[in-house]
Predicted model as a PDB file, atoms N, CA, C, CB and O in Angstrom, pLDDT in the B-factor column:
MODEL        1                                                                  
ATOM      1  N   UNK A   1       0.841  -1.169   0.000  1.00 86.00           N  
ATOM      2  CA  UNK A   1       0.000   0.000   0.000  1.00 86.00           C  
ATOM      3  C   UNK A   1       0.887   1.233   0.000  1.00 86.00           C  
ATOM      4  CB  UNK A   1      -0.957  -0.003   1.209  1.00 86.00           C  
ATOM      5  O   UNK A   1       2.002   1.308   0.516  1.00 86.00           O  
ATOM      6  N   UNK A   2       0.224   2.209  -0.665  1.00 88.00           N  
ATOM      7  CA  UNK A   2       1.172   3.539  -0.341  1.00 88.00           C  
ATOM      8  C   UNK A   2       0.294   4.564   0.776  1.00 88.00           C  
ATOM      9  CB  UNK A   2       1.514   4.523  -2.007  1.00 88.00           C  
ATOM     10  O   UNK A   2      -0.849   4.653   1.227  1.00 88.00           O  
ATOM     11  N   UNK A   3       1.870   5.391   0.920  1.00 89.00           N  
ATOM     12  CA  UNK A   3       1.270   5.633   1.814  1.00 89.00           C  
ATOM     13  C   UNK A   3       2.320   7.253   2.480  1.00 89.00           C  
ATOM     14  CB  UNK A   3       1.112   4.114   2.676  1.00 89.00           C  
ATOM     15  O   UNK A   3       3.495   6.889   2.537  1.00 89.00           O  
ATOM     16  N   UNK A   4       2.215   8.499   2.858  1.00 90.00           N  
ATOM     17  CA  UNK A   4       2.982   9.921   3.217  1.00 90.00           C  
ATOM     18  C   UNK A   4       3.439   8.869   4.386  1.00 90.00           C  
ATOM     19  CB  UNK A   4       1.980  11.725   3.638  1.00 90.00           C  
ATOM     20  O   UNK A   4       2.861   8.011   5.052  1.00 90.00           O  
ATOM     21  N   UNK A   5       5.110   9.504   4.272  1.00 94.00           N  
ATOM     22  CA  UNK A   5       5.792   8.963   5.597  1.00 94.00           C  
ATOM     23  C   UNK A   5       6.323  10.251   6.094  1.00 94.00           C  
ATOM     24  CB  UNK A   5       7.043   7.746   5.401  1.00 94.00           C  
ATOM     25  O   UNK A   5       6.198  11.301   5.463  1.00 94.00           O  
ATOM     26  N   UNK A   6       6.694  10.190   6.804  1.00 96.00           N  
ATOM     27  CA  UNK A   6       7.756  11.657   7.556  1.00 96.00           C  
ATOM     28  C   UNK A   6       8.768  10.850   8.008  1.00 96.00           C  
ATOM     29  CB  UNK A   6       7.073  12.763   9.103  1.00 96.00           C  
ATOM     30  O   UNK A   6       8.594   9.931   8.808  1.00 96.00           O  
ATOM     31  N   UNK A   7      10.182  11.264   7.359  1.00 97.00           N  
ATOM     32  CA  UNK A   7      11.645  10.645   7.688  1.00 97.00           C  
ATOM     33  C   UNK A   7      12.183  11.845   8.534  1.00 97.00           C  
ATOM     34  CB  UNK A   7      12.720  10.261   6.200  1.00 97.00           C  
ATOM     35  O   UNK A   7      13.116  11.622   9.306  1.00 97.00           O  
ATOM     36  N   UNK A   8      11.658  13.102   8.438  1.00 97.00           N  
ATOM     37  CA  UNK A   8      12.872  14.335   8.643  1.00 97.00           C  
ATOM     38  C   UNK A   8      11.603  15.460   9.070  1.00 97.00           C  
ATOM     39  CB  UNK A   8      14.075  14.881   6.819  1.00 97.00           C  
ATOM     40  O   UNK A   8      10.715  15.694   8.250  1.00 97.00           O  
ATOM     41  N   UNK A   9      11.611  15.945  10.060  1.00 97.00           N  
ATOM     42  CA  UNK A   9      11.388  17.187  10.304  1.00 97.00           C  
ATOM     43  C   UNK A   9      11.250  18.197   9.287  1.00 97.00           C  
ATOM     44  CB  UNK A   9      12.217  17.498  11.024  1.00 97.00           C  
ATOM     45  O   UNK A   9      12.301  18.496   8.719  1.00 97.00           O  
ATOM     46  N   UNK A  10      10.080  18.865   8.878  1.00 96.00           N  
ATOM     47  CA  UNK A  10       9.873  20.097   8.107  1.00 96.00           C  
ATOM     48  C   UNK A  10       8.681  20.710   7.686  1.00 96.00           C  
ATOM     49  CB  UNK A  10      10.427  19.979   7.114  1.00 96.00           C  
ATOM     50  O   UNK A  10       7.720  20.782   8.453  1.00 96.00           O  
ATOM     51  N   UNK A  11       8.633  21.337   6.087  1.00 92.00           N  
ATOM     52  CA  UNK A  11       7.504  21.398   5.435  1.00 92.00           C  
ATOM     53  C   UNK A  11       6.895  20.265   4.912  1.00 92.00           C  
ATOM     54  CB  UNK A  11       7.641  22.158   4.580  1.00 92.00           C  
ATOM     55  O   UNK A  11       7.107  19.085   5.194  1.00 92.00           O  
ATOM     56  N   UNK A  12       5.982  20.832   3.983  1.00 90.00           N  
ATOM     57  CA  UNK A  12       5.128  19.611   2.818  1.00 90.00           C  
ATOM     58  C   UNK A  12       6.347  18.996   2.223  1.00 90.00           C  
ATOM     59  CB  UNK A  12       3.978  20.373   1.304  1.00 90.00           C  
ATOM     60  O   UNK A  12       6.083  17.830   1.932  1.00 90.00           O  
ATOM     61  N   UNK A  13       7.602  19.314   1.917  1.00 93.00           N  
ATOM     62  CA  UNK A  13       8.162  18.747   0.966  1.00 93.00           C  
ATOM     63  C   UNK A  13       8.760  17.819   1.660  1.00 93.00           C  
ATOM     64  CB  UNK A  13       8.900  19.487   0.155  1.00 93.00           C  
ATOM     65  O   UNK A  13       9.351  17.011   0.943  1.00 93.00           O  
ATOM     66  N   UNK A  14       8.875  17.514   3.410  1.00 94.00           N  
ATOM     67  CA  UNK A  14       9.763  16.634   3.747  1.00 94.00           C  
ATOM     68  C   UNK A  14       8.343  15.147   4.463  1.00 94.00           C  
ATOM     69  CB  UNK A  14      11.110  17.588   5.049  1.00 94.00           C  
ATOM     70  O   UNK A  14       8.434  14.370   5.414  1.00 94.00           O  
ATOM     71  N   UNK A  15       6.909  15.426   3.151  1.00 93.00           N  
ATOM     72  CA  UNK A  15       6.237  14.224   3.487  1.00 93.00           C  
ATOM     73  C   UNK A  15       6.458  13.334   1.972  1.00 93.00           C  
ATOM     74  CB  UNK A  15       4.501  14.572   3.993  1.00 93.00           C  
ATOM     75  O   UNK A  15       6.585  13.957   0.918  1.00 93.00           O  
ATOM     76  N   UNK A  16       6.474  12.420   1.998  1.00 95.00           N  
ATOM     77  CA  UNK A  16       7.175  11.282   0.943  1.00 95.00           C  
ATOM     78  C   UNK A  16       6.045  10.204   0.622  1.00 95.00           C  
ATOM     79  CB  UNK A  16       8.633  10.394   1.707  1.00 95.00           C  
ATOM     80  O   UNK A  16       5.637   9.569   1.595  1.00 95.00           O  
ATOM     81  N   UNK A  17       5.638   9.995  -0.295  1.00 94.00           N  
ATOM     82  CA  UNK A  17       4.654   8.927  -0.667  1.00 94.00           C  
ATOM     83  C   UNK A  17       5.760   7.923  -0.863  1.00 94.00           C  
ATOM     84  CB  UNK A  17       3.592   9.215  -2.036  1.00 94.00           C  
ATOM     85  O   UNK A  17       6.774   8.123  -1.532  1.00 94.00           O  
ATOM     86  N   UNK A  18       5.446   6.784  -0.188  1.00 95.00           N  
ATOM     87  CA  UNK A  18       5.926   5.462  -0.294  1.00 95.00           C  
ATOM     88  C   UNK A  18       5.051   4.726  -0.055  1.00 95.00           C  
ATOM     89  CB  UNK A  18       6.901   5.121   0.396  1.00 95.00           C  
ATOM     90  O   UNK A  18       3.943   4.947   0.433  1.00 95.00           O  
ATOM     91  N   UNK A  19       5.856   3.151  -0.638  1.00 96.00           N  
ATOM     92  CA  UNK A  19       4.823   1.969  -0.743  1.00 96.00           C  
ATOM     93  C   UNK A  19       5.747   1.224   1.116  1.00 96.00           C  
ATOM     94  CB  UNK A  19       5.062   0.638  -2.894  1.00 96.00           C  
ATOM     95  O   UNK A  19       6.880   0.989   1.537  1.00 96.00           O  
ATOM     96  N   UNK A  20       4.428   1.156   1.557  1.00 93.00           N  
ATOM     97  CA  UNK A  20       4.908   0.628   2.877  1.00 93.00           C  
ATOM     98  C   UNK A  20       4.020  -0.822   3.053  1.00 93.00           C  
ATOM     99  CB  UNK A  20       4.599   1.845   4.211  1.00 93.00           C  
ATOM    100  O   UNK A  20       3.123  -1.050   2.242  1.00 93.00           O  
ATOM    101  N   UNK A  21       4.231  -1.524   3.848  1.00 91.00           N  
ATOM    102  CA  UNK A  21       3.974  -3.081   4.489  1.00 91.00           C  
ATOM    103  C   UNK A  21       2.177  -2.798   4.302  1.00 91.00           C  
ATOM    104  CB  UNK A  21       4.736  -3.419   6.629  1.00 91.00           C  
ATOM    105  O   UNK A  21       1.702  -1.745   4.725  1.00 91.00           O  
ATOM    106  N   UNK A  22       1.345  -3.784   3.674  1.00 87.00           N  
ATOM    107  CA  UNK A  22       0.560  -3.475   4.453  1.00 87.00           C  
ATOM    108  C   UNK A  22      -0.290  -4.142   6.051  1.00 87.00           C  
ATOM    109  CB  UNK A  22      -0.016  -3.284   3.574  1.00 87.00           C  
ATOM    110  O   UNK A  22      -0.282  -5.287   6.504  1.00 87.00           O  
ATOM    111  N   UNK A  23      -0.866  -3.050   6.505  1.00 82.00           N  
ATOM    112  CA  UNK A  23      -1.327  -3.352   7.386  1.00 82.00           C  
ATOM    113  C   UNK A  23      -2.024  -4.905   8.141  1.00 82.00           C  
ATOM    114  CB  UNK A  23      -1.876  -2.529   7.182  1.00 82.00           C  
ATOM    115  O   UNK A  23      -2.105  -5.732   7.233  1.00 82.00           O  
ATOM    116  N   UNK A  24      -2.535  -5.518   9.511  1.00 86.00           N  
ATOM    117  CA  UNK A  24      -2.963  -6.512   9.838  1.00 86.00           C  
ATOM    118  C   UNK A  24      -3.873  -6.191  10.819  1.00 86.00           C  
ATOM    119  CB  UNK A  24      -2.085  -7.321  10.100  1.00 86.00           C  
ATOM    120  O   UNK A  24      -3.554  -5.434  11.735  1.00 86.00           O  
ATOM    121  N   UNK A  25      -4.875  -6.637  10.740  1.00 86.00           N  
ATOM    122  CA  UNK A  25      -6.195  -6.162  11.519  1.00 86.00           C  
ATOM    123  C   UNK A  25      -5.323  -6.626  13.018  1.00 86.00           C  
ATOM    124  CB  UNK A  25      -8.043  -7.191  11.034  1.00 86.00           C  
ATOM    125  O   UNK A  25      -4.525  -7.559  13.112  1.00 86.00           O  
ATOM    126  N   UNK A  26      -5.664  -5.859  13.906  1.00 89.00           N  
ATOM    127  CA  UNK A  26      -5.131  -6.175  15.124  1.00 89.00           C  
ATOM    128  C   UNK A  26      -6.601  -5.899  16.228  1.00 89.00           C  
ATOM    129  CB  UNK A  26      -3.634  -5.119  15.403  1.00 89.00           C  
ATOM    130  O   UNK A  26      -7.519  -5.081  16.176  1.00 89.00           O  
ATOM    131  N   UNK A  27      -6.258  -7.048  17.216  1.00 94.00           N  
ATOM    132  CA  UNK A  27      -7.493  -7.569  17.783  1.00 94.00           C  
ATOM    133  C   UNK A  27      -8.049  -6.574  18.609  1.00 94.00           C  
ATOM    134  CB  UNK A  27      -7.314  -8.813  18.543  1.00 94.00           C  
ATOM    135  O   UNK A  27      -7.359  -6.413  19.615  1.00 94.00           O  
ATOM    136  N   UNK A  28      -9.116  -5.790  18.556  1.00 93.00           N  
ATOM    137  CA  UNK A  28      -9.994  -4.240  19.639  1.00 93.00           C  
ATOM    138  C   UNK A  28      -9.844  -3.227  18.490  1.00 93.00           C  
ATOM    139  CB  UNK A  28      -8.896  -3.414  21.528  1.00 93.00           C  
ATOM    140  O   UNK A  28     -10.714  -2.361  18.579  1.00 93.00           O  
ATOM    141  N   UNK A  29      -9.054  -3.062  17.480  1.00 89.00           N  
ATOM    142  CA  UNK A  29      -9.217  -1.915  16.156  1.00 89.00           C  
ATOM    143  C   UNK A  29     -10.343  -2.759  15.016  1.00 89.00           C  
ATOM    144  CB  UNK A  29      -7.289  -1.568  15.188  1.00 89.00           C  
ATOM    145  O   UNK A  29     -10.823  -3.881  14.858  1.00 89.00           O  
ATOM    146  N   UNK A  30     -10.384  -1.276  14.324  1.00 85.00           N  
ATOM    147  CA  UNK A  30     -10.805  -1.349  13.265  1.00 85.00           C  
ATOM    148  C   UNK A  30     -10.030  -1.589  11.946  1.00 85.00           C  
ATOM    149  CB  UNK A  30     -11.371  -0.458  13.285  1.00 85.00           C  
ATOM    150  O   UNK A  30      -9.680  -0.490  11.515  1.00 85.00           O  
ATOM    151  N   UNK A  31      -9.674  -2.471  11.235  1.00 84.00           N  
ATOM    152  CA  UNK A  31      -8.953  -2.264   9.792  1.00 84.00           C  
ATOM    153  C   UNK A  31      -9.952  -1.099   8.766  1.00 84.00           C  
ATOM    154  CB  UNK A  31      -8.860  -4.047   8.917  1.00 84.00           C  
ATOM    155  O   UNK A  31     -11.167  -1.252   8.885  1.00 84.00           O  
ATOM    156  N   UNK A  32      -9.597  -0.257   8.037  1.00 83.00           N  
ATOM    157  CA  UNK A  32     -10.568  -0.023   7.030  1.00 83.00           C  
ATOM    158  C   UNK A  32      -9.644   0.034   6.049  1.00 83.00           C  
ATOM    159  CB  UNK A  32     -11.519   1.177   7.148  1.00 83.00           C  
ATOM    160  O   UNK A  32      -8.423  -0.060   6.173  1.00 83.00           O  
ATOM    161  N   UNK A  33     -10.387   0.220   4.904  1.00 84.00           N  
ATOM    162  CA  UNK A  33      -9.598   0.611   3.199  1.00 84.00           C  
ATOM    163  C   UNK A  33     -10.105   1.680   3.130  1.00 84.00           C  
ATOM    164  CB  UNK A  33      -9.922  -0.280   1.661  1.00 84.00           C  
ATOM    165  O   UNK A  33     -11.302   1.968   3.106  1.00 84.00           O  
ATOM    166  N   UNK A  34      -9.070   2.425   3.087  1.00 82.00           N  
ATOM    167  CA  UNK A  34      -8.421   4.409   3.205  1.00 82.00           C  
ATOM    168  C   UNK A  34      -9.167   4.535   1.530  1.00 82.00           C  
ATOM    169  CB  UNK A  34      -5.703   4.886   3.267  1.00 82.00           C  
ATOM    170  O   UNK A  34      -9.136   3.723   0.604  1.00 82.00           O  
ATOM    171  N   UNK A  35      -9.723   5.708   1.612  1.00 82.00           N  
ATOM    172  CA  UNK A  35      -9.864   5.383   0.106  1.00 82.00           C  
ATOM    173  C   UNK A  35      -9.709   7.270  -0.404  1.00 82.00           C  
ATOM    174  CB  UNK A  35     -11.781   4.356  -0.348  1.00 82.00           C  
ATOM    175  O   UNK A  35      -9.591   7.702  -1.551  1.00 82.00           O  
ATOM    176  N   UNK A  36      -9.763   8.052   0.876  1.00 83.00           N  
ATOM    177  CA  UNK A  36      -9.164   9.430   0.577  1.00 83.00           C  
ATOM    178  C   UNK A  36      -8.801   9.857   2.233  1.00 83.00           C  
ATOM    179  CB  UNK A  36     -10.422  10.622  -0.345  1.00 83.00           C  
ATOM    180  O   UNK A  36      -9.428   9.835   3.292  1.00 83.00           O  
ATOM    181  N   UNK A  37      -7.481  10.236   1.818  1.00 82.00           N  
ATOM    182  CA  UNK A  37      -6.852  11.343   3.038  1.00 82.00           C  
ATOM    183  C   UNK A  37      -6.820  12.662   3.512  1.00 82.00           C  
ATOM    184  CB  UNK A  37      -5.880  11.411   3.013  1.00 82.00           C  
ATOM    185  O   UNK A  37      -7.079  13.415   2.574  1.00 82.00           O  
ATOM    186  N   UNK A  38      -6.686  13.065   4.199  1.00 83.00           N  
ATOM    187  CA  UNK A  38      -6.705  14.601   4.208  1.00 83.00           C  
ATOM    188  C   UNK A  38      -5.103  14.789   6.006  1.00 83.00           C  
ATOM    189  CB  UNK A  38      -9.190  15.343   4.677  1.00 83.00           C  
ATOM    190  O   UNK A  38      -4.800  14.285   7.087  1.00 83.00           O  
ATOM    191  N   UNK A  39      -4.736  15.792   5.099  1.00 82.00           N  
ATOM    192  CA  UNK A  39      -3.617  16.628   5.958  1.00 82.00           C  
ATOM    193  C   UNK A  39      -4.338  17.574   6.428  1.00 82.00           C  
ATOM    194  CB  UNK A  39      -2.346  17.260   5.224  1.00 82.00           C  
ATOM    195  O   UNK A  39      -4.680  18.442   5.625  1.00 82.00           O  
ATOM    196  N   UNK A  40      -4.886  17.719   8.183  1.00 87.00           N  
ATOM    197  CA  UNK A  40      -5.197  18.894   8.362  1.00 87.00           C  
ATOM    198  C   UNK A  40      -4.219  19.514   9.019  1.00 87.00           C  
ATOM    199  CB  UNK A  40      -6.288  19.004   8.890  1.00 87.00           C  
ATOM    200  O   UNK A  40      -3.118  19.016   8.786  1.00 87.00           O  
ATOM    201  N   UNK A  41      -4.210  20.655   9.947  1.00 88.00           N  
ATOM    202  CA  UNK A  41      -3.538  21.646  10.536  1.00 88.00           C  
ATOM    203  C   UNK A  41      -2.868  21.164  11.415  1.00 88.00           C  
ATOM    204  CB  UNK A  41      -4.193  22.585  10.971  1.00 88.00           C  
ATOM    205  O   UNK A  41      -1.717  21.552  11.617  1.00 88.00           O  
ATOM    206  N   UNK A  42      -3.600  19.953  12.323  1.00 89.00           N  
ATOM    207  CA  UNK A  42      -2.517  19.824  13.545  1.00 89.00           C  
ATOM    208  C   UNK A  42      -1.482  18.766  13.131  1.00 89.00           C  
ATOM    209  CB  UNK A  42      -3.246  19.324  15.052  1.00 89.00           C  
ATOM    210  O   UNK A  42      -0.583  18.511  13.933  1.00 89.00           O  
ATOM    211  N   UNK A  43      -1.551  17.834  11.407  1.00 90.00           N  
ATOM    212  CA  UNK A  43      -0.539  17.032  11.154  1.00 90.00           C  
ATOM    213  C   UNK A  43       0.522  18.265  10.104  1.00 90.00           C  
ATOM    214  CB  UNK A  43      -1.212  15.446  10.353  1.00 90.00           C  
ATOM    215  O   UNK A  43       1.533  17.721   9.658  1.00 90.00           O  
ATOM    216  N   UNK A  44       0.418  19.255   9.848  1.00 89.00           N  
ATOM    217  CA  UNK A  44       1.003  20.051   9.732  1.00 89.00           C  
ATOM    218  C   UNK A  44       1.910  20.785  10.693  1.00 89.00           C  
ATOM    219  CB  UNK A  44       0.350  20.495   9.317  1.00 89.00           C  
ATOM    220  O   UNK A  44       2.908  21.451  10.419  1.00 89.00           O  
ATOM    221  N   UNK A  45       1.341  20.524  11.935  1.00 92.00           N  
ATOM    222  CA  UNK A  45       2.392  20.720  12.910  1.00 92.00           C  
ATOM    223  C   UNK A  45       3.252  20.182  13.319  1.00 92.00           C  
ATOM    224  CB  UNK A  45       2.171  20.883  13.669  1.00 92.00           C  
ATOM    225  O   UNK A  45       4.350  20.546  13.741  1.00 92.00           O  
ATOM    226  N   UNK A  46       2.373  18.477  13.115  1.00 93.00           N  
ATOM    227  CA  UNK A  46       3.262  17.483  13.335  1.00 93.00           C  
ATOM    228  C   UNK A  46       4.452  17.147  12.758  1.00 93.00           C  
ATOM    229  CB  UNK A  46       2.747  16.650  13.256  1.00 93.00           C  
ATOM    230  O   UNK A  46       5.327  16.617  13.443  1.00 93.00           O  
ATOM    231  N   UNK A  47       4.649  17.427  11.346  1.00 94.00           N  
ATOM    232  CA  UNK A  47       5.555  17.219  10.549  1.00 94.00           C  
ATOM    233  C   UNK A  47       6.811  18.448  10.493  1.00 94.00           C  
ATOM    234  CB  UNK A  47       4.813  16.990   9.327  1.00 94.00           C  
ATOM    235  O   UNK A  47       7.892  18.402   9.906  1.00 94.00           O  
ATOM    236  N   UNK A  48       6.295  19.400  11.226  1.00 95.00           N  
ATOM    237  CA  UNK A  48       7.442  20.129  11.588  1.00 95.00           C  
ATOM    238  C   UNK A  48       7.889  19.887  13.452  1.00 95.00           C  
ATOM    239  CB  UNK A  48       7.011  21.826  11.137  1.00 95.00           C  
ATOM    240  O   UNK A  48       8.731  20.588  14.015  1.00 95.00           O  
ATOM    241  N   UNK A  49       7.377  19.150  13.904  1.00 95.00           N  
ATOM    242  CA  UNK A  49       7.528  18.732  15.220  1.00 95.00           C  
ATOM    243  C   UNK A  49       7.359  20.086  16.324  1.00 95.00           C  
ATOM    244  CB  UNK A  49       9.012  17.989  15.293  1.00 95.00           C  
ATOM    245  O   UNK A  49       8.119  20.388  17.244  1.00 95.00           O  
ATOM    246  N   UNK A  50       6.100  20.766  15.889  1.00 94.00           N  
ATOM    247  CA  UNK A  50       5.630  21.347  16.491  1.00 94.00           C  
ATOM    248  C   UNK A  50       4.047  21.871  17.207  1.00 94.00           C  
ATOM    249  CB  UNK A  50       6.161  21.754  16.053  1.00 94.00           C  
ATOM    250  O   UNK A  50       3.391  22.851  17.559  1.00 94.00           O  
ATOM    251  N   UNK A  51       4.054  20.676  17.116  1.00 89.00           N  
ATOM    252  CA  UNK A  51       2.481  19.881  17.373  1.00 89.00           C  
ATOM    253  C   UNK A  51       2.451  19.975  19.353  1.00 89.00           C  
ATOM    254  CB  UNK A  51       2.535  17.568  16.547  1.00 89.00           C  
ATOM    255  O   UNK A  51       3.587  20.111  19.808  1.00 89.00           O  
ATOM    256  N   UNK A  52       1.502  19.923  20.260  1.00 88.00           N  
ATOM    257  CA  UNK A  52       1.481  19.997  21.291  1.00 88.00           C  
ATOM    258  C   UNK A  52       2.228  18.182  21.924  1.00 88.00           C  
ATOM    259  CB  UNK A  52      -0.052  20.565  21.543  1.00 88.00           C  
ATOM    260  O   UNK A  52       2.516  18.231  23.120  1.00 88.00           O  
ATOM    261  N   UNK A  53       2.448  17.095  21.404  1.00 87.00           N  
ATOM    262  CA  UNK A  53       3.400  16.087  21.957  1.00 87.00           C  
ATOM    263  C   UNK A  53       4.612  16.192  20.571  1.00 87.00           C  
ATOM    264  CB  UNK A  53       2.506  14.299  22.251  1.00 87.00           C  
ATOM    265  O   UNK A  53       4.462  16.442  19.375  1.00 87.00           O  
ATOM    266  N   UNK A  54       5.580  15.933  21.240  1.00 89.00           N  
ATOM    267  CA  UNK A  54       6.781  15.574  20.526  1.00 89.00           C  
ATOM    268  C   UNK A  54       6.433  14.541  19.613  1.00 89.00           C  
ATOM    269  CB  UNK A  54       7.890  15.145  21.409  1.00 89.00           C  
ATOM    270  O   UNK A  54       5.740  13.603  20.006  1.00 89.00           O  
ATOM    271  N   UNK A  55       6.859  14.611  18.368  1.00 88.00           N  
ATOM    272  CA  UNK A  55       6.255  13.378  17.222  1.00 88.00           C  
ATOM    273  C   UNK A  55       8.463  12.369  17.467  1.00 88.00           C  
ATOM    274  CB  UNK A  55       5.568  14.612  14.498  1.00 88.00           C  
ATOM    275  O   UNK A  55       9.586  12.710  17.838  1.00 88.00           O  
ATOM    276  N   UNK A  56       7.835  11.279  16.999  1.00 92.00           N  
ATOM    277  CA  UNK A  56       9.154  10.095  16.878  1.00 92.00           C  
ATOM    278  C   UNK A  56       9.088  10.263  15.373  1.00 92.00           C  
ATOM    279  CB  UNK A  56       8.889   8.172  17.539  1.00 92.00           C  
ATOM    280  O   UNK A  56       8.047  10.534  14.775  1.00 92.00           O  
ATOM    281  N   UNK A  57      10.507  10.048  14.683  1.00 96.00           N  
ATOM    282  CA  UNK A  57      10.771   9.558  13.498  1.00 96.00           C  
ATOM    283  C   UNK A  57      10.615   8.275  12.983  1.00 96.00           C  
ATOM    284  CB  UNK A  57      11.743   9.786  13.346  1.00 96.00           C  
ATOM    285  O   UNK A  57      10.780   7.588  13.991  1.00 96.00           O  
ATOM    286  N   UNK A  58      10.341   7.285  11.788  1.00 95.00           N  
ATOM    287  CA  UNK A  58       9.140   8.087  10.960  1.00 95.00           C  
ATOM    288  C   UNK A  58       7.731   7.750  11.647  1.00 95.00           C  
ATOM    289  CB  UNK A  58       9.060   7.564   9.224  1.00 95.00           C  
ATOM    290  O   UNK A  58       7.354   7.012  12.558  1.00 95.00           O  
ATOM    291  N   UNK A  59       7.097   8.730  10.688  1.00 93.00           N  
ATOM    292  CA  UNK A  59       5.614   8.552  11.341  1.00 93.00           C  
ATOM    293  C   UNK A  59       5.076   8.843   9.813  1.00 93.00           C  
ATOM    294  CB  UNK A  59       5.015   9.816  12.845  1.00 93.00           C  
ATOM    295  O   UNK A  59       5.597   9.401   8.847  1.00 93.00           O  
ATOM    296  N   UNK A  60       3.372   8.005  10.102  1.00 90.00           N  
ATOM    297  CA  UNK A  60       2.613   8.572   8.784  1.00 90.00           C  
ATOM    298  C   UNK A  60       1.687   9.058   9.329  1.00 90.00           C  
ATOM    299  CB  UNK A  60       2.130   7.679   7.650  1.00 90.00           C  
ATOM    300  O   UNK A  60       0.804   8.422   9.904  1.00 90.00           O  
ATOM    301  N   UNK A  61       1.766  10.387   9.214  1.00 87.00           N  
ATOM    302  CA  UNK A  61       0.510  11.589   9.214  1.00 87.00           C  
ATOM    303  C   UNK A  61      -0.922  11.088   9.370  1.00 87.00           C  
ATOM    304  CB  UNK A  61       0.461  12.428   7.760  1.00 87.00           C  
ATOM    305  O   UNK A  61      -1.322   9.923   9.369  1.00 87.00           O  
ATOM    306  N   UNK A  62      -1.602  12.216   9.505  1.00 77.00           N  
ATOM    307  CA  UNK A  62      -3.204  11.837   9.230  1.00 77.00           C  
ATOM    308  C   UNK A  62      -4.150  11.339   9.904  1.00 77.00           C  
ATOM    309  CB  UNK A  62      -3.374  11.110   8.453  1.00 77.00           C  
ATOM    310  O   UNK A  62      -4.557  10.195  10.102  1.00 77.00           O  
ATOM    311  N   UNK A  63      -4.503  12.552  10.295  1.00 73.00           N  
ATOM    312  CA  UNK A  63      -5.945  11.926  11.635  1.00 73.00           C  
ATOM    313  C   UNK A  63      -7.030  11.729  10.489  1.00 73.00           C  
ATOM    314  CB  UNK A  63      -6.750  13.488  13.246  1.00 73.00           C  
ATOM    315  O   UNK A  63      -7.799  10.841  10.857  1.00 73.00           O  
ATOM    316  N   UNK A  64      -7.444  12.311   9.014  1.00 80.00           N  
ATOM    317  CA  UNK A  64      -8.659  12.148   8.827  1.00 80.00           C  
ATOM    318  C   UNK A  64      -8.514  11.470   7.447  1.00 80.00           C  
ATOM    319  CB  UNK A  64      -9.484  13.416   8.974  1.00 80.00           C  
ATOM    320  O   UNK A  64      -7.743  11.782   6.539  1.00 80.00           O  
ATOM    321  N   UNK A  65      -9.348  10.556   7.484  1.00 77.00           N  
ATOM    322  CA  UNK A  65      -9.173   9.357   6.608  1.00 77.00           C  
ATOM    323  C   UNK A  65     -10.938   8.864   6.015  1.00 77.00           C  
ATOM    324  CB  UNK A  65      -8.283   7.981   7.714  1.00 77.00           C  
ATOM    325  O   UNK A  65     -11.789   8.814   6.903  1.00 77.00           O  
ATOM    326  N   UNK A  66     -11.325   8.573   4.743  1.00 77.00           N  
ATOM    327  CA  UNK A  66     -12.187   8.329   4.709  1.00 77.00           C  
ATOM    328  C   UNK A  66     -12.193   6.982   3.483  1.00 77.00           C  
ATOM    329  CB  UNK A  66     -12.819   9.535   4.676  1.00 77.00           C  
ATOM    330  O   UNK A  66     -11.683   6.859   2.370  1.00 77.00           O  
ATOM    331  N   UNK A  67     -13.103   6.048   4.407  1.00 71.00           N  
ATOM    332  CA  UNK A  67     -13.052   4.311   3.557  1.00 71.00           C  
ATOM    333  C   UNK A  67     -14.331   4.003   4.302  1.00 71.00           C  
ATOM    334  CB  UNK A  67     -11.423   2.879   3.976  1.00 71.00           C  
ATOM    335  O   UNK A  67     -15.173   4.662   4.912  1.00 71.00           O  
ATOM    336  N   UNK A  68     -14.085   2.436   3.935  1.00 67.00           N  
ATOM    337  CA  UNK A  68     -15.089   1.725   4.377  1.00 67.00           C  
ATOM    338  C   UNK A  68     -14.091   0.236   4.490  1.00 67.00           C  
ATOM    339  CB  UNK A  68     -16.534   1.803   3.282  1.00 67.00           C  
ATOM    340  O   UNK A  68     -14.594  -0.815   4.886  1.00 67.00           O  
TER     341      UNK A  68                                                      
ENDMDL                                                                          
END                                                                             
């Protein structure tokens, strides 16, 4: 699956579409199929690591996600 990673601290340009592992339903979540994303404001903070918690390297963005 692809998928925005964050390797590096910054702007838009330091989020990276890659093809990453995919996912495994894990037991008390939900799996869904992502079928549109959205970057809002506070993963914009995140990716410059200035979000209200400290973000870890890498991370993939994105609180708002819409599938089924």
């Amino acid at each position: 699956m692809k998928a925005i990673v964050v390797k590096e601290f910054g702007g838009p340009d330091s989020m990276l579409l890659e093809e990453v592992t995919d996912l495994k339903e894990i037991p008390g979540h939900t799996l869904i199929d992502v079928k549109e994303i959205g970057i809002n404001f506070a993963d914009t903070h995140q990716i410059k690591n200035t979000y209200l918690m400290p973000s870890k390297l890498p991370f993939i963005p994105g609180a708002e996600a819409a599938g089924f």
